[in-house]
N, C-alpha and C positions, 0 to 999 in steps of 0.2 A: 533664635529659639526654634526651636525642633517641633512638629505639628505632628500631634500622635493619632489627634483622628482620622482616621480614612477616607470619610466625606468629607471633610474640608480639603483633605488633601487632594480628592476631582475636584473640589470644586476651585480650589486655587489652581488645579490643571487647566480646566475649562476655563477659567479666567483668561491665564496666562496664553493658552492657545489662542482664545480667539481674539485678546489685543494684540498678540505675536501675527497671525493672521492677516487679521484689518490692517496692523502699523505695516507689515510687508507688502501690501495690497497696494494700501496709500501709497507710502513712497516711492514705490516699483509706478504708481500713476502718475506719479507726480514729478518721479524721474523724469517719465517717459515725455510725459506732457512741458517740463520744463523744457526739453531736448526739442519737441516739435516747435515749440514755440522760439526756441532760439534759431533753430531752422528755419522757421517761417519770416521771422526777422529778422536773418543772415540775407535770407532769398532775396526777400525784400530788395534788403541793401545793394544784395547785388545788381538788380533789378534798377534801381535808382544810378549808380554807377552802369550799368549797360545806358541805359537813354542820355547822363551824362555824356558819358563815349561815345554816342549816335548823333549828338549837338555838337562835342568838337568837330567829329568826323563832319558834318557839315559847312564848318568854318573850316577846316581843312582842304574841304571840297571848293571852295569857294576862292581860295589862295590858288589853290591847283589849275581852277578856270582861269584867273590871270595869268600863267605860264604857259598855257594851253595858246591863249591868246595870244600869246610874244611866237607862239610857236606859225603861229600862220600869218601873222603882221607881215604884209612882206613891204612894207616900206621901210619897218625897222632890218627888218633881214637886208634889206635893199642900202642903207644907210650903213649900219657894220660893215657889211660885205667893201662898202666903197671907201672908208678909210682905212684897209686896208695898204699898204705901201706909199702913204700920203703923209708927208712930214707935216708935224704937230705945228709949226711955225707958220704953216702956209694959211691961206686966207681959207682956201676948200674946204682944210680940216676946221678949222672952227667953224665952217657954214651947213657940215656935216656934223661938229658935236653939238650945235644948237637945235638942232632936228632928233638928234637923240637927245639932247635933255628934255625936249617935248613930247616923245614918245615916253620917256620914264616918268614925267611928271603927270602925264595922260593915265597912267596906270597907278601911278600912288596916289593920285587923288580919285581913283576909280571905290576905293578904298580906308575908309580912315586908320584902319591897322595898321597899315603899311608903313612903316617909319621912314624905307631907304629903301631905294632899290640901287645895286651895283650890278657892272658889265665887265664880264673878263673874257679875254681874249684865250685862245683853246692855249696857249703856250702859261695863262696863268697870269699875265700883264692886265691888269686894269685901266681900264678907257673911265680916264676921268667926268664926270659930270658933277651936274650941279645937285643934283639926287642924291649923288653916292657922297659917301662918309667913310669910306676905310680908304685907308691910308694907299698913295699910290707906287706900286711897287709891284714883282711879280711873287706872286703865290704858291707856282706850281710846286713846292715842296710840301708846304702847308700840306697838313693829315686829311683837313677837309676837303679842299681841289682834289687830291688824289681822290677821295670817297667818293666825291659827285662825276669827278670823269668816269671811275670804275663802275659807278649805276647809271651808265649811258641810257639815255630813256625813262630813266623814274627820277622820283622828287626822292629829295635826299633831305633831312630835317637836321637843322643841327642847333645843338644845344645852346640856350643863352647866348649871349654877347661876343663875339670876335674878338680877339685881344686887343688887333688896330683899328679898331670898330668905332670914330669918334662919336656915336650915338651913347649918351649919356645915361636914356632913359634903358631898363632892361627889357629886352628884345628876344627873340627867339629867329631863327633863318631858315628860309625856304630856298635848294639850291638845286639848280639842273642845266643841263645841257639841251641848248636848245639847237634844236635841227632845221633846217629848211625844209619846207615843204615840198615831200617827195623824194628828199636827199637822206640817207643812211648816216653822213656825219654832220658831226655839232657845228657849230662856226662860231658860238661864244658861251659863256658860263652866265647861268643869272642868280643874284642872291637878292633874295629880299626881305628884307630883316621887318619882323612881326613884333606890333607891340607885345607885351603878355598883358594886355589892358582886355584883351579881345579876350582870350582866356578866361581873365579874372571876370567879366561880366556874364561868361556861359556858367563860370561853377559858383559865381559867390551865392546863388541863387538857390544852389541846390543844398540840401541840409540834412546829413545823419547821426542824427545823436546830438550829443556833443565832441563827435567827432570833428577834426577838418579834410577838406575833400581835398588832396594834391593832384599834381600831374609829375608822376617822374619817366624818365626818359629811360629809352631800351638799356642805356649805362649804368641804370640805376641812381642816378642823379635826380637831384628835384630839380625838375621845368616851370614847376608854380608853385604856389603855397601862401595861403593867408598870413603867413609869418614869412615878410621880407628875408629875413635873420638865414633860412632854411633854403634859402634858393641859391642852389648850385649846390647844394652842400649832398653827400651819400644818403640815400635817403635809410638805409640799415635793417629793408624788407627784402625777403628772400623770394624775389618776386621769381617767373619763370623765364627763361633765355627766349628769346624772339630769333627767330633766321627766315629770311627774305620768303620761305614756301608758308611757313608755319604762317604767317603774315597775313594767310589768304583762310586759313581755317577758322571758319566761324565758329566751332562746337570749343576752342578755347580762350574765345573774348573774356569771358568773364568765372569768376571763381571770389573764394575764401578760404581763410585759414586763419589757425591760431598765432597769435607772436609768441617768439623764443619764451619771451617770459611768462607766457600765458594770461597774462591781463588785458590783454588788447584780440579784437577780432576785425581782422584786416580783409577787406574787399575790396576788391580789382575789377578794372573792364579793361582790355586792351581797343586801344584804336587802330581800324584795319587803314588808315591813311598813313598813320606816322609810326606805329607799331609802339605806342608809349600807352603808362597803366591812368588810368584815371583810378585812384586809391583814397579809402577811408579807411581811417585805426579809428575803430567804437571802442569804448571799456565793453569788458565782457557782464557788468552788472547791468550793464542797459539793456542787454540782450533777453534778462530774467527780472527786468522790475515788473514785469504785468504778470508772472509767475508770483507773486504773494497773494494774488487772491485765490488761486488753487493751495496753496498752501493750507492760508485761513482754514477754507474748505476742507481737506485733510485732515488739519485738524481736532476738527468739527467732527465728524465722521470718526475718530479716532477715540473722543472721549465720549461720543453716543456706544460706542463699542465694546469702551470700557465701562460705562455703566449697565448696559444690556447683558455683560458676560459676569459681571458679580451678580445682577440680579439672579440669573439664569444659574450662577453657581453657588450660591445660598438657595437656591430653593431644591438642587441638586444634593449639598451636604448634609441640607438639614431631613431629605428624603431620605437618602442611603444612611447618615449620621443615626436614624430613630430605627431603621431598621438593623443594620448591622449591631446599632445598641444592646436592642431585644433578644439579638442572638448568641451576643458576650454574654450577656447576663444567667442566659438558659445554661449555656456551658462553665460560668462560675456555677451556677448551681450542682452544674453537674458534676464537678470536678470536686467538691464539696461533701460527694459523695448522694444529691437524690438525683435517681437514675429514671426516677418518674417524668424527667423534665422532657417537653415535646416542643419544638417549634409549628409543627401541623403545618406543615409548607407544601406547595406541590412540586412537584417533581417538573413537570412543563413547563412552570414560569420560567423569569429570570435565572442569574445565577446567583443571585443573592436567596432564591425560592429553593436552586436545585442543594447551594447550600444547606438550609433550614432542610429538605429533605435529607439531606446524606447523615447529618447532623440525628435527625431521624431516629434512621435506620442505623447508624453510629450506637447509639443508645439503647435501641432496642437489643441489639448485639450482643452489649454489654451488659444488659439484663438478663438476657439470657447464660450468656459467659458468667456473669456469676451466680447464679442460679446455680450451673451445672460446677461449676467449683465449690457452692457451700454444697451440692449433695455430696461432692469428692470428699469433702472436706467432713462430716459426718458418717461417711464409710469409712477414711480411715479414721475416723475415730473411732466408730465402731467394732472396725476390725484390730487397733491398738488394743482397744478395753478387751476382746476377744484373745488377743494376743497376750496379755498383761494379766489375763484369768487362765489362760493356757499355762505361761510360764510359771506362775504361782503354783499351778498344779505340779507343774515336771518338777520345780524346785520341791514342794512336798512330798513326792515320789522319789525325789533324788534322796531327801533324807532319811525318810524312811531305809531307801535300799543302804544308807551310808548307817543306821543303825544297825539293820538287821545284818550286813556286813561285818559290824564290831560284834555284833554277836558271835557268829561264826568265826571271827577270830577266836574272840575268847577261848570258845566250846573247843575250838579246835587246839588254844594252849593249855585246857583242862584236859582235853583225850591224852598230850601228849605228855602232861604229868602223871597222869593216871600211868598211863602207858610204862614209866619209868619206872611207877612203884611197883606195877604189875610184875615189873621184870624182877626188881628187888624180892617181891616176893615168893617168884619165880626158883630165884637163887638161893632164898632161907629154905623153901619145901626143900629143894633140890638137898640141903645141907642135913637138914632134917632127917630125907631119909639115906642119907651114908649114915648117921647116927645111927640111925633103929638096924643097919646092915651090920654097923660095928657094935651095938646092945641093945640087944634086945627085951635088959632089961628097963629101961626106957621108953620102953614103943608104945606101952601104955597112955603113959604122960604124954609123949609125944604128938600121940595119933589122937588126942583130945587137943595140941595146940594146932594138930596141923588141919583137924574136921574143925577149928575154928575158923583157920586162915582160908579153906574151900569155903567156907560159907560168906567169909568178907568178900575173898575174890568172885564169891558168885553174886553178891549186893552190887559188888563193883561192874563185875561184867553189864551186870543188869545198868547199871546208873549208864556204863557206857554205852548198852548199846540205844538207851533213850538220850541218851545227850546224842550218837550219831543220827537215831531217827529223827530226831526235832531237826540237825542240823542241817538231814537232806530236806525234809518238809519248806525250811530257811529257804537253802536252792531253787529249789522248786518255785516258792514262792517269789523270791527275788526275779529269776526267770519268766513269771508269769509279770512281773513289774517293770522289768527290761522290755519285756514285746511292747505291754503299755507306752512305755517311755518313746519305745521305735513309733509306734502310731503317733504320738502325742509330736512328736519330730518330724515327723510328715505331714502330717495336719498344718504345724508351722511352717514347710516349704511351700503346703498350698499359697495360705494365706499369705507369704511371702511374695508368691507369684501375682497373687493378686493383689498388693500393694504395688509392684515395680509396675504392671500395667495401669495401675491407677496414677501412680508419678509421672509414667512417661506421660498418659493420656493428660495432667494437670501442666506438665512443661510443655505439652503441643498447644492447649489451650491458653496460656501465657504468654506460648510465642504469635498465638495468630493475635492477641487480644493488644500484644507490642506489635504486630504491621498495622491494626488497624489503630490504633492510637498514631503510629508514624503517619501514617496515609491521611488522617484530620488535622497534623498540622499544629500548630501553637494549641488548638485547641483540644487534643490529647495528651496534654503533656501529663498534664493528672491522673489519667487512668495509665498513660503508660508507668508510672510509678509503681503504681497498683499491682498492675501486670510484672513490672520488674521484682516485686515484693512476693507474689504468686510463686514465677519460677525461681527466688531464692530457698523459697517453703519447700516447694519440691526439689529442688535439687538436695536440700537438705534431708528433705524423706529418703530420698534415693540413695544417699548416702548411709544414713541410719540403717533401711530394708539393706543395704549391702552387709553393715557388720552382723547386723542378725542372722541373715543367709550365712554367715561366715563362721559364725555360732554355732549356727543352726548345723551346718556340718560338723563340728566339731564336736557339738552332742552325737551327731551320729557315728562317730567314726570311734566313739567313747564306749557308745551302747552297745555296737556293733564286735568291739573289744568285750566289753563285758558279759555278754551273750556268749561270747565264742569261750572267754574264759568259765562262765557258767556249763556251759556244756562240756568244755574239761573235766571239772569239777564231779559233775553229776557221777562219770561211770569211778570218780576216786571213793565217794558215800558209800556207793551204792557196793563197792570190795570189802571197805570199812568196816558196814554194815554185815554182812556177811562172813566178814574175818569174826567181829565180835560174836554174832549166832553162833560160830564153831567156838569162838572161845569161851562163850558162855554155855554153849554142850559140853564143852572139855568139863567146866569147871563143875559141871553137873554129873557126870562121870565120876571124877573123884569123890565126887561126894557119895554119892553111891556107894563106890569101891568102900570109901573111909567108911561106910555106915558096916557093910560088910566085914570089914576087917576087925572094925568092935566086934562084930559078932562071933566072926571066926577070927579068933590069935591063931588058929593051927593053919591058915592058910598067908599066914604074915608073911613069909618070905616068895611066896608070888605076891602078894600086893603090893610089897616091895619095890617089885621089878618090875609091875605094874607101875607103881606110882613115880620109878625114874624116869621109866620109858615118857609117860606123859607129862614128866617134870621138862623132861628135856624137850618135848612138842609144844607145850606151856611156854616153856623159857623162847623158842623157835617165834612162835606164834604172837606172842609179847614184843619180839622183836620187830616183826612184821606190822604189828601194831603204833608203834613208836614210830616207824619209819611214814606208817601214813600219815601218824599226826600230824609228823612234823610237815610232808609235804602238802597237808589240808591248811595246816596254818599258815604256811609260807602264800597259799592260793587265797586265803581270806583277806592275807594282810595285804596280796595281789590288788582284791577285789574293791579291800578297802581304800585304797589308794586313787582308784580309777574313781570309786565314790565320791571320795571328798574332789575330786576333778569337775566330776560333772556337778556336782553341787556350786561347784565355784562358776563354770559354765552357765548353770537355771540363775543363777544368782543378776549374772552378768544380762541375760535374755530377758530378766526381771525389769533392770535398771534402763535396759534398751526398752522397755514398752511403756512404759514410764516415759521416756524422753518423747516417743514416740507419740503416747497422748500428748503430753503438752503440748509441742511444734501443734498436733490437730487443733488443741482449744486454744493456742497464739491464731492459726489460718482460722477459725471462727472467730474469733474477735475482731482479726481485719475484715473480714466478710460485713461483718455486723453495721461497719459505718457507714454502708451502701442501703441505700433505701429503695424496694423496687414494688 
């Protein structure tokens, strides 16, 4: 099971260290302390083995002295020496081997070890006596005679029993060459065969363990052993090789080691007499039985340890556990949305304090950070609603100018139907008067229908030239709604400007409000949400303030058209206008003339000529008239077109501010769940 609180989890640290600690301390003590103690009681051992080896070495010493002895005997030297070349048969030689079996009995009964002594001759032949017990016959091949001649001057030690050796009991042999005093050669061999009784009473004495103490010989053979069974037999200790110098170094009498198989710890003493080991195999458990009460002790110390580091780390979890609590909680709070929450920590303590500080100032941040995001968030909406009453306006301005437009259509397809009739009527005057050229009895009648058709055409001129005056007035007035529109366009680039800097400034503030949520750690993940929900707002604004800008030019580039076609337009009225003034003089003219020509019939054939002449200026002037209709109406249906455009544009800037408030009153209603 998984441990989620954080003080528990030092305090199972603290636990875990300082039994980890204490158990490594112990043991590393206890190691150590086992090791000295098995050292101490190796030493020991050795130590016991050395003084064993110092008591053979003195029963060695003491064998030694009776060879020493033969060596300066000189009655025995005297006695060898003379049966020499004396036949065995003779009376002399048996009056000489009774004097040697009394010198040999003189020296084994000097000694109760001694079992046998024998006497060989330098060729290896044995001089029988009543002492000796090996077989008689010559030797000199025998491995041992060669060993004792070839250690001329030393005692030569050899193992157990002699093969022809009639001594029953098991024996051990002391063998040398003995020299005359003050002569450099031997003149006979002496062997004197040693109980191992003598042995057995220096070691049965001595006790390690439940080890047994042996003596094995430099061949690695056992010489002794509390188990008859084991004597003679390989002892299967990897003892060290001995050579006649090494023999004489004290500093390697004595040692230990492990056996092959590691259950056994074997100690050695060599003896400087015979160069043989005095050995004990202890089990290695004997070595470490007075190590369990360090143990015990260990312990002991181990579960004092462990109860001292759970105390120590409950009062640890349950400190850090209440305070880290207090500081979850403030941060659920605050993640919750009240941004009023304070830990009130200082800064200097701990780092649980400097937390609770950061924590803090964390918070105040973000009080502040939305603060300054709900004013964002209030300008632009103010400047939406600003925007959303601007558009409103352009779109009522746009329509307007998209009626007054359809007007100046129209006006301009009534100029141009007028215009048509004008011409028709143009062509009946004109018909008229060839009439009154070819009868003059008619020109009565005539010149009453035609000072009708002058006085239509001059209602008409009149209606026309107030339908072009109204429709430059239109112009005009349109023009004067267009510059509006261009300001009203501009104003929108402003406020356009100053929304993109109020988005970028809301996505910088978004993004520094996501480091520091990143920088708190688990414990901003909630505001960084927030923050991540801010700069989708904005980026969204930003997108929105793009199409409007995009709009925005496209009103201008509408207006900018329509301005320039308005300004076309103007100097075509204003010809209009003034073709109509001449054509409505003209028509006033005639009317005259017609008034006069009732008056005067006698001057009828100038008026006549009068009246073709201006027939045909009429008819001229008509035509010139029709051509501007037409292309005033072609400029209206121009104008109307780019209207119903921008209309469609205000519309579209409409539904943009529009969307525009909302996103605002969506970012004030995130704002709202924040408490500061």
């Amino acid at each position: 099971m998984r441990i989620k609180s954080i003080g528990m989890q030092l305090g199972l640290l603290i636990v875990v260290s300082i039994v980890l600690f204490v158990s490594a301390t112990g043991f590393l003590s206890w190691s150590i302390s086992k090791k000295a103690l098995a050292n101490n009681v190796s030493d020991a051992y050795e130590e016991t083995a050395s003084q064993t080896s110092g008591k053979l070495d003195f029963l060695y010493g003491s064998f030694e002295k009776i060879v020493l002895q033969m060596m300066v005997d000189s009655e025995l030297r005297t006695t060898l020496t003379s049966m020499e070349g004396i036949p065995a048969d003779t009376g002399e030689y048996a009056e000489l081997a009774r004097k040697l079996d009394e010198r040999m009995q003189f020296y084994q009964f000097s000694n109760s070890a001694i079992a046998s002594i024998e006497v060989l001759r330098m060729d290896g032949q044995v001089i029988p006596t009543t002492s000796g017990l090996l077989a008689n016959r010559s030797y000199a091949k025998d491995e041992w005679f060669k060993n004792a001649l070839a250690n001329d001057g030393r005692s030569v030690w050899i193992e157990g029993n002699l093969e022809e050796n009639r001594n029953t009991n098991r024996t051990f042999t002391l063998s040398r060459v003995i020299h005359g005093e003050g002569s450099k050669e031997g003149y006979c061999v002496v062997l004197i065969d040693l109980s191992l009784s003598a042995l057995a009473e220096q070691v049965s004495t001595v006790t390690m363990g439940s080890g047994d103490v042996e003596i094995v010989g430099a061949s690695g053979h056992i010489v002794y052993s509390p188990d008859e069974n084991r004597i003679g037999e390989p002892s299967g200790l990897s003892l060290p090789a001995i050579t006649a110098e090494e023999n004489q170094d004290a500093s390697k009498d004595a040692g230990s080691f492990r056996s092959e198989d590691g259950g056994r710890q074997v100690v050695f003493a060599r003896s400087a007499q015979t160069g043989w080991y005095t050995v004990a195999s202890i089990p290695v458990g004997e070595l470490y039985k007075d190590a369990k009460a360090i143990t015990r002790a260990t312990l002991t110390i181990i579960g004092a340890a462990l109860l001292f580091a759970v105390i120590v780390g409950m009062a640890v979890a349950r400190t850090l556990g209440r305070r880290l609590g207090r500081l979850r909680d403030l941060m659920r709070l605050g993640a919750q949305g009240d941004l009023r929450v304070r830990a009130d920590a200082k800064r200097g303590g701990d780092e649980i304090s400097q937390l609770g500080a950061s924590f803090d100032e964390m918070m105040e941040n973000v009080s502040r950070l939305i603060g300054q995001v709900s004013l964002s968030a209030n300008s632009v909406l103010a400047t939406a609603s600003d925007l959303s009453e601007a558009s409103s306006r352009t779109d009522l301005a746009a329509r307007e100018i998209a009626a007054a437009t359809s007007d100046i259509a129209r006006g301009g397809e009534g100029l141009a139907n007028e215009a048509e009739r004008g011409i028709r009527l143009t062509s009946h005057s004109s018909e008229q008067a060839a009439a009154l050229v070819g009868s003059s009895r008619e020109m009565e009648a005539r010149m009453r229908r035609v000072q009708e058709s002058s006085e239509l055409g001059i209602g008409k001129m009149k209606l026309l030239g107030d339908k072009t005056g109204e429709a430059k007035r239109l112009v005009e007035a349109m023009n004067d709604r267009v510059g509006r529109l261009q300001d009203c366009a501009r104003s929108i680039r402003r406020v356009l400007d100053i929304l993109t800097g109020l988005s970028k400034q809301t996505n910088i503030l978004s993004l520094n409000a996501t480091i520091e949520a990143s920088r708190a750690g688990a414990a901003g993940k909630g505001f960084m949400v927030v923050a991540g929900e801010i700069r989708l707002l904005a980026e969204q604004s930003n997108r929105s303030i793009g199409t409007v800008a995009e709009l925005t030019r496209t009103i201008e580039a509408g207006v900018d058209e329509a301005v320039r076609t308005i300004a076309e337009a103007g100097p075509i009225f204003a010809g209009q206008l003034a073709e109509v003034e001449e054509a409505d003089a003209l028509f006033g003219e005639v009317g005259g003339q017609m008034d006069g020509f009732v008056q005067t019939l006698g001057v009828v054939s100038e008026a006549i000529r009068t009246l073709e002449a201006s027939q045909q200026s009429l008819s001229q002037a008509m035509v010139d008239v029709s051509s501007v209709s037409e292309e005033s109406l072609a400029a209206a249906q121009q104008v109307d077109a780019r209207s119903q455009d921008q209309l469609d544009v205000c519309a579209d800037l409409v539904g943009l501010s529009a969307k525009l408030r909302d996103l605002s009153v969506e970012l004030q209603d995130s704002l709202a769940r924040f408490t500061t």
